[in-house]
C-alpha positions in Angstrom: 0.0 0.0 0.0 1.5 3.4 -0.5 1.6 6.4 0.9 -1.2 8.0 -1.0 -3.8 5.0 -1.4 -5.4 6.5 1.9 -5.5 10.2 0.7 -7.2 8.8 -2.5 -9.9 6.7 -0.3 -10.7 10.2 1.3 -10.7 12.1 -1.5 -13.0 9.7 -2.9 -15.1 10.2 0.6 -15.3 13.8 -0.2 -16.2 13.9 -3.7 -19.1 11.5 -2.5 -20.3 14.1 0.1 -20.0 17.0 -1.8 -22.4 14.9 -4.5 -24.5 14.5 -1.7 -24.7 17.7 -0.2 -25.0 19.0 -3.7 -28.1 16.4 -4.4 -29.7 17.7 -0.8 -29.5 21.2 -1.3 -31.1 20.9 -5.1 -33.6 18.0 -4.0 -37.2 20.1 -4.8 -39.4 21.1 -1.5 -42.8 19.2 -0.9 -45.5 19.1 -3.5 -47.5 21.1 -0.9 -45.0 23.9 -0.4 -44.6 24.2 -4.1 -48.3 24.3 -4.4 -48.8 27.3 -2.1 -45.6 29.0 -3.6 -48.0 28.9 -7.3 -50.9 30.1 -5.9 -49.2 33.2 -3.9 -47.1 34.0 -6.4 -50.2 34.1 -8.4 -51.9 36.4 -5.9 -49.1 38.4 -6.0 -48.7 39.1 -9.6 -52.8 39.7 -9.4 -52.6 42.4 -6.5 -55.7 43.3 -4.9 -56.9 45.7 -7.2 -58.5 45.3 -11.4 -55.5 46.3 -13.5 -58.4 48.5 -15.5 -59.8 51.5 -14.0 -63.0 51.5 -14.2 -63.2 55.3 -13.9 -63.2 55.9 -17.8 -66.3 53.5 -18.3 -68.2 55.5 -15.7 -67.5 59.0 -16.8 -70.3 61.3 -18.3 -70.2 61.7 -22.0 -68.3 60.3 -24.0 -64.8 58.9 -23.6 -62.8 58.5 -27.3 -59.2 58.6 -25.2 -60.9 55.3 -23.9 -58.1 52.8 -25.1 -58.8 49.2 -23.2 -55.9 47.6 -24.5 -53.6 49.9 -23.6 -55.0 49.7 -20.1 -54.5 46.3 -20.0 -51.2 46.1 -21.3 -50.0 48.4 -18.5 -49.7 45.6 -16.4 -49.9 42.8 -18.5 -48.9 40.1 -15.9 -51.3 41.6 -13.6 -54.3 41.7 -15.9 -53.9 38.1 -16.5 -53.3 36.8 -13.3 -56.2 38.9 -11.9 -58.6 37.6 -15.1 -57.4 33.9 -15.6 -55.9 33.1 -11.7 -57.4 30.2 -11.0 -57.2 28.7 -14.4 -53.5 29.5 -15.0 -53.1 27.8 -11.0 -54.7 25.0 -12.1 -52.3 24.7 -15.1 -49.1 24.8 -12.9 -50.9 22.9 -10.5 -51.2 19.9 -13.2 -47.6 20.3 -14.9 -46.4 20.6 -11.0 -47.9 16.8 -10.3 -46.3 15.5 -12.9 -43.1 17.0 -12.4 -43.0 15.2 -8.8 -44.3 11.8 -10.3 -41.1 11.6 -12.2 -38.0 9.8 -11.3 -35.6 12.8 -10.3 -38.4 14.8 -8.1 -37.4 13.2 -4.5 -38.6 16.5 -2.2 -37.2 17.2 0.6 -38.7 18.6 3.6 -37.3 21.9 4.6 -36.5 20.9 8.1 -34.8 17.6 7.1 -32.5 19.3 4.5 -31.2 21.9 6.9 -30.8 19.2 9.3 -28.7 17.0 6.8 -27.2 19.8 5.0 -25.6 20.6 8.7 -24.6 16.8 8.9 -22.7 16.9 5.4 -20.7 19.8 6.2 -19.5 18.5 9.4 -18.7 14.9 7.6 -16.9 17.3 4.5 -15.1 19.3 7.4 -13.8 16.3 9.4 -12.9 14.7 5.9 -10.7 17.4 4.6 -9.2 17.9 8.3 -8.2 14.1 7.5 -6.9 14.6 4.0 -4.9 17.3 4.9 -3.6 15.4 7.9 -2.2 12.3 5.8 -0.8 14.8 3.0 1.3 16.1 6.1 2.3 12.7 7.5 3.2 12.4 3.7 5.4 15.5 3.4 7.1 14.8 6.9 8.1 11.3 5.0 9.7 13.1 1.8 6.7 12.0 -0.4 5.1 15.6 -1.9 1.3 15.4 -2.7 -0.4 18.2 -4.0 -3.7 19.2 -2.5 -6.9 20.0 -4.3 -7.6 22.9 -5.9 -11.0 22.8 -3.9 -9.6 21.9 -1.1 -10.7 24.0 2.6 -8.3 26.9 3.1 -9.6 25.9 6.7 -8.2 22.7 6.7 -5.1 23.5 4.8 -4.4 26.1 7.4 -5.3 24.1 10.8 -3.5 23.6 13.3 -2.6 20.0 14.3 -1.1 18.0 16.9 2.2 16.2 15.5 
């Protein structure tokens, strides 16, 4: 066995986390959350008020600066989220379910991900801390490996017991 077969198993342990942490932090939230996040958003774009004034259709006489369209195209998103809401919810709603029915769509609760992110990082820490460790029982026996390019300036830089 030499000298750099056990830096190669943890490196290998790292790039494994990493893929992990990576696959955790990009895993999609709940259906449910993801639901709600469509319809507010919705709400949102929609405001609480009709994008048309209804001012000019009310006025006395007769109103040939009147120009509908234009109103509407104002605030385009507005107007349609406001008219067609619920229909373009529904929509999402329906491409949304089957997004999540597919293979890659493993959701993650919120809680759980911050929880395992937190995990990862420590395991990612405590793996570099050991790379860096063996590259320096390495060096001390004349045998020069170079480190990552990504490797923690953290755990390049630490401090260790000899």
């Amino acid at each position: 066995m030499s000298r750099a077969d056990p830096i190669v198993a943890v490196r290998t342990k790292i790039v494994r986390l990493k893929a992990e942490r990576r696959s955790i932090a990009t895993a999609p939230i709940p259906l449910d959350a993801a639901l709600t996040r469509v319809r507010s958003a919705i709400d949102r774009a929609a405001g609480n008020r009709r994008p048309v004034s209804l001012r000019p259709f009310m006025a006395a006489g007769e109103t040939p600066g009147l120009d509908l369209a234009a109103e509407l195209q104002r605030d385009a998103t507005a107007a349609l989220c406001w008219l067609l809401g619920d229909r373009l919810a529904a929509l999402l709603e329906h491409d949304l379910r089957a997004a999540y029915a597919g293979p890659d769509a493993a959701p993650m609760p919120e809680g759980g991900r911050v929880q395992a992110l937190a995990r990862l990082d420590r395991d990612i820490a405590a793996a570099e801390l050991e790379e860096e460790r063996l590259i320096r029982l390495a060096e001390d026996a004349g045998v020069s490996i170079e480190r990552r390019d990504d490797a923690d300036p953290a755990a390049v830089l630490a401090e260790m017991e000899d």
